[in-house]
C-alpha positions as CSV (number, residue, x, y, z in Angstrom):
1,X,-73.2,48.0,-44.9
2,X,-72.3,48.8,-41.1
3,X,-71.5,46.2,-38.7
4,X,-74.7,46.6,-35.8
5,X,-74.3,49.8,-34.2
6,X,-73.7,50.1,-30.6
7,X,-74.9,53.1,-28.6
8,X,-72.6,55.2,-26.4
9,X,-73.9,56.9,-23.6
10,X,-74.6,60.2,-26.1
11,X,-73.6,58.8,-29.4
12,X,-74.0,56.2,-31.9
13,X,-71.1,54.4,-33.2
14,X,-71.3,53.2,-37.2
15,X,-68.4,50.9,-38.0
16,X,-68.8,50.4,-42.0
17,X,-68.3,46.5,-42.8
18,X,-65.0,46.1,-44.9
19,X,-66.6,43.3,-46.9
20,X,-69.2,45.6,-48.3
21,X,-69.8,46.5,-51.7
22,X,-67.4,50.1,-51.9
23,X,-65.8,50.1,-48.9
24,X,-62.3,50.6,-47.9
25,X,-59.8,50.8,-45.4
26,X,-60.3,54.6,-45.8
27,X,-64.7,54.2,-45.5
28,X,-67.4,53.3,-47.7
29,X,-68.0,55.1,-51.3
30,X,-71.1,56.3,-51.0
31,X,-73.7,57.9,-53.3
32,X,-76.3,58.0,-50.8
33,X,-77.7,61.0,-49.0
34,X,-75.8,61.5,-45.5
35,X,-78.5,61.5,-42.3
36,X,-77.0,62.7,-38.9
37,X,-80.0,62.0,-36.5
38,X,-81.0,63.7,-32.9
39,X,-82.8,62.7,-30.4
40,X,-82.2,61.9,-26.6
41,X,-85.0,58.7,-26.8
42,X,-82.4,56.1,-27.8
43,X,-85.4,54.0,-29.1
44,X,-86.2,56.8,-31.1
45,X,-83.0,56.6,-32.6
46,X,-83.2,52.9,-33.3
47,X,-86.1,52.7,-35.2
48,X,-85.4,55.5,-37.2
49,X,-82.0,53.7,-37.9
50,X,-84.1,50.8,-39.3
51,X,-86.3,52.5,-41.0
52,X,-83.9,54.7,-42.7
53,X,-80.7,52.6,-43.4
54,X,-81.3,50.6,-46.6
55,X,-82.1,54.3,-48.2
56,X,-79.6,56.7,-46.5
57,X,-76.4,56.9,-45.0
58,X,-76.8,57.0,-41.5
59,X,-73.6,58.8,-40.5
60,X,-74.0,59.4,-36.7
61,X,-76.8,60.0,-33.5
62,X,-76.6,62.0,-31.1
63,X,-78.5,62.6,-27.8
64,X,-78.5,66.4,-27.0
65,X,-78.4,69.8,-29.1
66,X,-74.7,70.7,-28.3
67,X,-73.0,67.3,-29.8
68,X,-76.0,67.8,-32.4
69,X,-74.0,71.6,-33.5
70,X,-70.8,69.8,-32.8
71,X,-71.3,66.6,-35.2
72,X,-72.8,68.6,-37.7
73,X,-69.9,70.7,-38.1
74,X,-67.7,67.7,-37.8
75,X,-69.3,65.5,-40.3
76,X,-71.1,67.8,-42.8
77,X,-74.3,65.5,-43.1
78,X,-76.8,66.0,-46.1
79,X,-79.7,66.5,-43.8
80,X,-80.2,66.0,-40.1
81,X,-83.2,64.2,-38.5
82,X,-83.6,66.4,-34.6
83,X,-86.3,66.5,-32.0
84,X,-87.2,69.6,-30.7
85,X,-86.9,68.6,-26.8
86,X,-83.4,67.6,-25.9
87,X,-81.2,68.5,-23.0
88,X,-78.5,71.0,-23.3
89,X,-79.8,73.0,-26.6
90,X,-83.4,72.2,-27.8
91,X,-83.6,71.0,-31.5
92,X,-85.3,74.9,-32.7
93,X,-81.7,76.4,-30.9
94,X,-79.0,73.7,-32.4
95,X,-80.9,74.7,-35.8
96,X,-80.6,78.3,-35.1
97,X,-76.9,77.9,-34.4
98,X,-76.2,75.8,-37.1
99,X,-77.9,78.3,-39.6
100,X,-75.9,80.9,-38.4
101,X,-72.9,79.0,-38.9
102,X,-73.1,78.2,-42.8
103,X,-74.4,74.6,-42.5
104,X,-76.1,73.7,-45.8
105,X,-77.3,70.7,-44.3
106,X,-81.6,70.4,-44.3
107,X,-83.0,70.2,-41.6
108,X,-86.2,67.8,-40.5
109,X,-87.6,68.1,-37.1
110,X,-89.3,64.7,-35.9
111,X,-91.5,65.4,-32.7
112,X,-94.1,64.4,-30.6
113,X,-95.2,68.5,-30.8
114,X,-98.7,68.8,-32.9
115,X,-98.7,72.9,-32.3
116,X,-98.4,75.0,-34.8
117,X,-96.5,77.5,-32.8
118,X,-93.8,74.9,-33.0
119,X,-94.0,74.0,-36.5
120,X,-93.5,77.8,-37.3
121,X,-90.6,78.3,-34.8
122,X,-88.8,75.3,-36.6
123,X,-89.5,76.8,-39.9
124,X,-88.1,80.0,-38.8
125,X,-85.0,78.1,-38.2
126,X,-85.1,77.1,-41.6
127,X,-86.6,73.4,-41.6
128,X,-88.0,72.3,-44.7
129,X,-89.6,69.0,-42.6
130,X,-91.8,68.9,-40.0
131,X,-92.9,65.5,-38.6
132,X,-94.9,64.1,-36.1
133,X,-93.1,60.9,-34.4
134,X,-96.8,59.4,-34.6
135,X,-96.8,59.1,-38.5
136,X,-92.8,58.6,-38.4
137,X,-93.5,55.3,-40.5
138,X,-95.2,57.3,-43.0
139,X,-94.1,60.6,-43.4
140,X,-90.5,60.2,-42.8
141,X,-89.1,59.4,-45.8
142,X,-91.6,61.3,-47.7
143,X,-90.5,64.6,-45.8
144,X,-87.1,63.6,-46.4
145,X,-86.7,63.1,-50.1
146,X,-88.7,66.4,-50.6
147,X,-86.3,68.2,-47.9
148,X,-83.7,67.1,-50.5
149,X,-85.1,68.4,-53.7
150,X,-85.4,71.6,-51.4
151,X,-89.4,71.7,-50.9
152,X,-91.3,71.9,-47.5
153,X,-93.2,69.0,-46.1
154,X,-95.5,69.0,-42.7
155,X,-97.3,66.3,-41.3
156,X,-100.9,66.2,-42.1
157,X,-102.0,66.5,-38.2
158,X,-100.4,69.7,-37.9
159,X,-102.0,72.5,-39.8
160,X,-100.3,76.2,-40.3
């Protein structure tokens, strides 16, 4: 559906492929939930690519909490995939200030943190997900298609 992406020094680039079943000069006709995903690991970012991009829309990646509030705002994604630890504004603050400014977009937090200090300080904020980067391969999509239908899901290493 997208030609390969190519990574900017804080942003992915998606370009859809013209050839592909619904696009158009205008984009691509899409009935597939929109992902925007943070993280300032590039790899990161890749492998969640792959792993989400025969399911989802993968709309845009950024590398830092501010483009994160900015590109959320611009692009009105479904859900967004964020770290906690990112320069500029941590994942728990871009949340915040994207809560307080109307987004209806859910929120999954995919991290390397295990605490459960964390996990409530991003449920605070509203996340429905919480996901350790350890079980990414399992828990992922899981997390997200329950974010979706508007229910909670948390890793099993992490406890409340």
């Amino acid at each position: 559906m997208f030609e390969s992406p190519s990574f900017g020094q804080d942003h992915l680039v998606l370009e859809p492929k013209l050839d592909a079943p619904g696009a158009t000069k205008m984009g691509l006709i899409s009935n597939q939930p929109r992902v925007l995903l943070a993280d300032d690991h590039w790899p990161i970012i890749e492998r969640v690519t792959v792993l989400l991009e025969s399911s989802f829309e993968i709309v845009g990646a950024v590398g830092n909490g501010t483009d994160l509030v900015a590109e959320a705002q611009k692009l009105q994604p479904d859900l967004i995939v964020l770290d906690i630890s990112m320069p500029g504004l941590t994942g728990i603050e871009a949340a915040r200030q994207l809560r307080e400014a109307g987004s209806t977009a859910k929120v999954i937090f995919l991290t390397v943190h295990e605490r459960v200090e964390f996990v409530n300080a991003c449920l605070a904020e509203g996340a429905l997900g919480y996901v350790v980067k350890s079980r990414m391969a399992v828990d992922l999509i899981p997390a997200i298609r329950e974010a979706l239908c508007g229910h909670r899901f948390i890793s099993p290493p992490v406890s409340r």
